[in-house]
C-alpha positions as CSV (number, residue, x, y, z in Angstrom):
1,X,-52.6,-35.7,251.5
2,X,-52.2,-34.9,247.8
3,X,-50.3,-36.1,245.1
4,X,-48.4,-32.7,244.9
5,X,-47.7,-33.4,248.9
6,X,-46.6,-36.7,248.9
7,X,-43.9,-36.0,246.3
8,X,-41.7,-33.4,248.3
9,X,-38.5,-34.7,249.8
10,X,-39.8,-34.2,253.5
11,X,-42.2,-36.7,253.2
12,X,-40.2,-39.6,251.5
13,X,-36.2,-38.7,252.2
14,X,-36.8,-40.5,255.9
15,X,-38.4,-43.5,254.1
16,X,-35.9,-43.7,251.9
17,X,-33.1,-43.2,254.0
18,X,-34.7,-45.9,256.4
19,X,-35.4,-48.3,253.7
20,X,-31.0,-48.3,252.7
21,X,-30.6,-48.5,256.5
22,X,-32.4,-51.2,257.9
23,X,-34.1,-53.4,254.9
24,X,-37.5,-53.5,254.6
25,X,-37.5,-50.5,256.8
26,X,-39.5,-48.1,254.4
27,X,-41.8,-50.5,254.4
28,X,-42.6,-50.2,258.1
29,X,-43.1,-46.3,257.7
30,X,-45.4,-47.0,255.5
31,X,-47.7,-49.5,257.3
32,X,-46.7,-52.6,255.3
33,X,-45.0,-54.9,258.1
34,X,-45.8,-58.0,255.7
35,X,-43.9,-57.0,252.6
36,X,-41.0,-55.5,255.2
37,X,-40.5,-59.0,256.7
38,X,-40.0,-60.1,253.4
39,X,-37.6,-58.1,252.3
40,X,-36.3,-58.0,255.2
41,X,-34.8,-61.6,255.6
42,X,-34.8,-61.7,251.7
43,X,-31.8,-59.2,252.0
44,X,-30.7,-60.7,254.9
45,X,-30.6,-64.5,253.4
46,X,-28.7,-63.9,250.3
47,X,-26.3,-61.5,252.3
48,X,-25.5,-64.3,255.2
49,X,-25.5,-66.8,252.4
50,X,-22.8,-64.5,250.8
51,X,-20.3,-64.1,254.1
52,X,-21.3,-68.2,254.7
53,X,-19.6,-68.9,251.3
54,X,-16.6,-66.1,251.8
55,X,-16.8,-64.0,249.4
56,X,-15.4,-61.2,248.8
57,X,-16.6,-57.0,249.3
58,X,-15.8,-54.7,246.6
59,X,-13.7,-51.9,247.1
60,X,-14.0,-49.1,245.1
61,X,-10.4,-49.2,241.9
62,X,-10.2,-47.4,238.6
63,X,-8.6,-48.2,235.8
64,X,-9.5,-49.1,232.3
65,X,-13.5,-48.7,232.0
66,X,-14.3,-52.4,232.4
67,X,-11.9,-52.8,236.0
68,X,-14.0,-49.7,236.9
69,X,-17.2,-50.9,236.4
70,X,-16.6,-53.6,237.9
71,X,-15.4,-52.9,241.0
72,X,-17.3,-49.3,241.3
73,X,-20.5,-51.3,240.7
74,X,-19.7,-54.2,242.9
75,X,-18.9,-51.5,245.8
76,X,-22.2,-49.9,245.4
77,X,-24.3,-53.2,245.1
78,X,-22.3,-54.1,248.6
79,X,-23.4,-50.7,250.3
80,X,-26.4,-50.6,248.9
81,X,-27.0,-54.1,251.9
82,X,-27.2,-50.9,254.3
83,X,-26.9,-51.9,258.0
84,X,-25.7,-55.3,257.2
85,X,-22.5,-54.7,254.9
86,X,-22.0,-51.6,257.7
87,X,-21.9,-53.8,260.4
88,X,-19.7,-56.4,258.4
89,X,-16.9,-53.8,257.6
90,X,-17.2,-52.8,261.1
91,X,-16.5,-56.0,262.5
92,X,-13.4,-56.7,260.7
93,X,-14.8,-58.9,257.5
94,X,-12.5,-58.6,254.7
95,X,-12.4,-61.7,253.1
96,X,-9.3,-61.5,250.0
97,X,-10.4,-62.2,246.5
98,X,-9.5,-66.1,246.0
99,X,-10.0,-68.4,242.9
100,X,-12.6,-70.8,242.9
101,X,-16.5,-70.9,242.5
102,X,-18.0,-71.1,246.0
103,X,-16.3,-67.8,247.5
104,X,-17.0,-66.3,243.5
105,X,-20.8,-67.5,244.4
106,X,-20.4,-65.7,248.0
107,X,-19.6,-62.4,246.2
108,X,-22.2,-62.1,244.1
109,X,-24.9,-62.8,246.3
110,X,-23.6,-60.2,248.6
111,X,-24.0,-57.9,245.8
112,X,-27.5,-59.7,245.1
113,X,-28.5,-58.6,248.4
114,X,-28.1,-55.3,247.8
115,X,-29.9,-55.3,244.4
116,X,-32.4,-56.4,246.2
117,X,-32.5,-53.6,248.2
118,X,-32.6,-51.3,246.1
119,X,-35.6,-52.7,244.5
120,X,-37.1,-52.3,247.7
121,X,-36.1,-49.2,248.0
122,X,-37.5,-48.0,245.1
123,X,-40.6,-49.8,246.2
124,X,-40.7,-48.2,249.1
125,X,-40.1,-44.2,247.4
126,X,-43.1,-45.3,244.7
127,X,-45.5,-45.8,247.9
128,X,-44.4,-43.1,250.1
129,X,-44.7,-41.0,246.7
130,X,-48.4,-42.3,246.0
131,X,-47.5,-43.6,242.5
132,X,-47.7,-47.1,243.4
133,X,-50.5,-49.0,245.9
């Protein structure tokens, strides 16, 4: 397959879509079950480490620029977790904003987690696309 071929959206839209899903997923398409694990239960560790230490999920709030930053960018590193912050809203988990530094360590590493997915997301698009090995 050409370079010209591997860069249409037929070819790595289901990766993609896949690798937001389930974690690591892309990477399965794509014939690298090692480096899937990984991210797989890389994702997976900072997100249970997250609910573990109650912190919160963003919700989408405007306001001034900074509030909507915030929270807008907070939401979209919590979706970003795919299947796992799906499941979590699904079951019920809305843990209120409290004061103190273990549930404020909970929060961010549920948005960690899906940093890290993204990354892996992108990792996974830059194979499926043949610009990366």
């Amino acid at each position: 397959m050409s370079q010209k071929d591997k860069a249409t959206p037929a070819v790595w839209l289901p990766i993609v879509g896949i690798a937001w899903l389930i974690p690591g997923g892309g990477h399965f398409m794509l014939q690298r079950r090692t480096r899937g694990l990984i991210l797989f239960f890389t994702v997976l560790t900072a997100f249970l480490a997250g609910l573990l230490t109650r912190g919160s999920m963003f919700s989408p709030q405007t306001g001034d620029l900074f509030t909507t930053l915030i929270y807008c960018g907070g939401f979209i590193g919590d979706l970003a977790s795919g299947i796992f912050y799906l499941f979590t809203v699904w079951m019920g988990y809305d843990q209120p904003d409290m004061p103190g530094h273990v549930h404020d360590y909970g929060t961010k590493l549920l948005v960690a987690a899906g940093l890290m997915n993204i990354l892996a997301i992108v990792d996974a698009y830059e194979i499926a696309t043949g610009k990366k090995q």
